[in-house]
N, C-alpha and C positions, 0 to 999 in steps of 0.2 A: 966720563968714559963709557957711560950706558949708550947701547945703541940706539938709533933715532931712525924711525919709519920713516923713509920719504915716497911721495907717491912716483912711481916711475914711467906713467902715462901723462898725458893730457888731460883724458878722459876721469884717471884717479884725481890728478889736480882740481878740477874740476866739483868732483864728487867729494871731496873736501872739504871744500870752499862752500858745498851748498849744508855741509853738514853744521856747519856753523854760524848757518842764519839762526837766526829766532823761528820759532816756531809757526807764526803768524806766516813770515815769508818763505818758508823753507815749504808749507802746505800749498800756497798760494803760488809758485811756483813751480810745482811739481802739478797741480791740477792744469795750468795755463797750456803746460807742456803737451798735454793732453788733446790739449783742442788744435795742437797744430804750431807752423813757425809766425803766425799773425792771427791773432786770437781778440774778440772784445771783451770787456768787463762783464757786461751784461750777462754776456755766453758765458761769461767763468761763473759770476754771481747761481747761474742756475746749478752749477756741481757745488757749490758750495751754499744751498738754501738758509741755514740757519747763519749763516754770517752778514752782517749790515753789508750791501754794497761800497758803504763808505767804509770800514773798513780794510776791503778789501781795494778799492782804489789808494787808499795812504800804504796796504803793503806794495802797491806795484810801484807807488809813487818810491818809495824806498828800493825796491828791486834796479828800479830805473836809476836811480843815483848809483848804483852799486857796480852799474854798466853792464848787467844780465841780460834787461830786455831795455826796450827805446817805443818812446810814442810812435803810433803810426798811421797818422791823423791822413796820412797822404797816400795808404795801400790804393792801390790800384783795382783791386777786390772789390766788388760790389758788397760783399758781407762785412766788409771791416772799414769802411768809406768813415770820414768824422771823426769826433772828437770820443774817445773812450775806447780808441784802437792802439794794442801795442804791438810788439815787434820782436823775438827774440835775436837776440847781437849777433850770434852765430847756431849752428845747428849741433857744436858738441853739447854744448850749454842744455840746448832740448833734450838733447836723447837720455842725458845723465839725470837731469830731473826727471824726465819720464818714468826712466829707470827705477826711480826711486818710492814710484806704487805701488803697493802691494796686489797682486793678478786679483783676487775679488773683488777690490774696488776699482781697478784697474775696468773689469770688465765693464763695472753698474755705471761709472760715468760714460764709457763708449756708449752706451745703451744711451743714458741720460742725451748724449750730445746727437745723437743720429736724430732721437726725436724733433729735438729741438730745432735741427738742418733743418728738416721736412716742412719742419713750421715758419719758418724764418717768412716775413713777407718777400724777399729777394730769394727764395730758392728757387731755382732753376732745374725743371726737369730734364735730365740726363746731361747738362755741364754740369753743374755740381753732384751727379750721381757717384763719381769714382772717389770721390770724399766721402759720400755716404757709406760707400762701400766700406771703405775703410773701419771706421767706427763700428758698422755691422757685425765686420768678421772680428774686431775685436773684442767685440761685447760676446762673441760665441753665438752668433746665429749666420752660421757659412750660408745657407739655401737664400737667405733676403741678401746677403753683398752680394752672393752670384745673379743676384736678379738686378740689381743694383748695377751690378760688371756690365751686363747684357746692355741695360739703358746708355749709361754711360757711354759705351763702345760703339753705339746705333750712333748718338750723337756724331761722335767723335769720327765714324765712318762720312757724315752726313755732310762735315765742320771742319776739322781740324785733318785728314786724310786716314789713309790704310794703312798706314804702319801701327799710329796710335790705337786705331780702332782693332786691327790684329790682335796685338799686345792685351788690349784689354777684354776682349774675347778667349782669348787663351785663359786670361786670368779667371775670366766666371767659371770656364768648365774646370776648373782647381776646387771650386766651391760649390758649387750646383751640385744636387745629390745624383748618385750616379743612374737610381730609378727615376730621375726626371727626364723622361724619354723624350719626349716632347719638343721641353725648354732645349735639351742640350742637341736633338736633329736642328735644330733654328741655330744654333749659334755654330754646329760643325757645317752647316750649308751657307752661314756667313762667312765663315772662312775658307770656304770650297772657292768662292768665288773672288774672295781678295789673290787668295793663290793661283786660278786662275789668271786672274790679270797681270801674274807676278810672271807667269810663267813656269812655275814651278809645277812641273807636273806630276809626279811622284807623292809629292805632299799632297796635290790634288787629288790623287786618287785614295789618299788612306783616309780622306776626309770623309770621301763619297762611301767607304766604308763603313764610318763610323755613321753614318744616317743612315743606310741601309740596316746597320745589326738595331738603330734607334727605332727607326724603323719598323722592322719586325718586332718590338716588344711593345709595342703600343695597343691599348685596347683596341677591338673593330671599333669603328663609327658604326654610329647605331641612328 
């Protein structure tokens, strides 16, 4: 007749289920979570140094049986191309592991994982920037993702069209410090001119604002 907790989300369901892995797997996918919904070993193996590789492929080997995460020898992803790529099942799965890092180590492997983007032989300057980003601003250094946002966005203007690239222009001036005078007239004149071609001319004008005040706070050229 005692009462009995049940979880009354997905989400709790979930976060359940992961509380009663073993220890090995319950770390091992809570750091995976980290690097993303398609992540390799290798990249995991460096948040995890003091662990054998090989054991950390027999816990995913076991995750995988468990139907958490799935090989993903076939990613389409230039990073995760081959044999020693997985794949999480779905994305409540991620968030709830994720979830389950403590914010200081939370931050050290974003830190840990941006570096290791940069170094990747396949990184790619400014398509894989807005992934950099990410890891940046979660490690706690907003000024590098918003330099990151900027790259990314140039791309994404250059490649992929003006919506994308907008979007992630807005997103830098979120992070870029607000005395980067400089950095942030370049990216409100990058969006002076996407609004331009939108036709928006009211946002065009607050734009041209916002370079003018950027503008006037910049050292003389000397």
């Amino acid at each position: 007749d005692e009462p009995v907790s049940v979880p009354t989300t997905v989400e709790a369901v979930v976060a359940s289920r992961l509380d009663r892995l073993p220890d090995d797997e319950r770390d091992t996918i809570r750091r995976a979570a980290l690097l993303g919904r398609v992540f390799r070993v290798d990249d995991l193996q460096a948040l995890a140094p003091r662990t054998p590789v090989e054991a950390l492929t027999r816990a995913l080997v076991r995750l995988s049986a468990r139907g958490l995460i799935t090989p993903a020898s076939a990613a389409t992803d230039v990073f995760h191309r081959g044999p020693g790529a997985y794949a999480f099942r779905n994305t409540i799965a991620k968030e709830v592991a994720y979830s389950g890092l403590p914010a200081d180590t939370r931050a050290l492997y974003h830190s840990i994982a941006a570096d290791r983007l940069t170094r990747a032989p396949h990184y790619r300057k400014g398509a894989d920037d807005a992934r950099l980003a990410d890891h940046l601003a979660a490690s706690g250094d907003k000024p590098a993702a918003g330099r990151a946002l900027v790259s990314a966005a140039t791309w994404a203007r250059d490649n992929a069209g003006n919506a994308d690239a907008f979007a992630l222009f807005s997103r830098a001036l979120d992070l870029l410090p607000a005395d980067a005078h400089h950095e942030r007239y370049l990216v409100h004149g990058e969006r002076e001119q996407i609004l331009r071609g939108w036709g928006k001319r009211p946002a065009q004008l607050r734009e041209v604002h916002h370079m003018r005040r950027h503008a006037a706070s910049m050292p003389p050229a000397t």
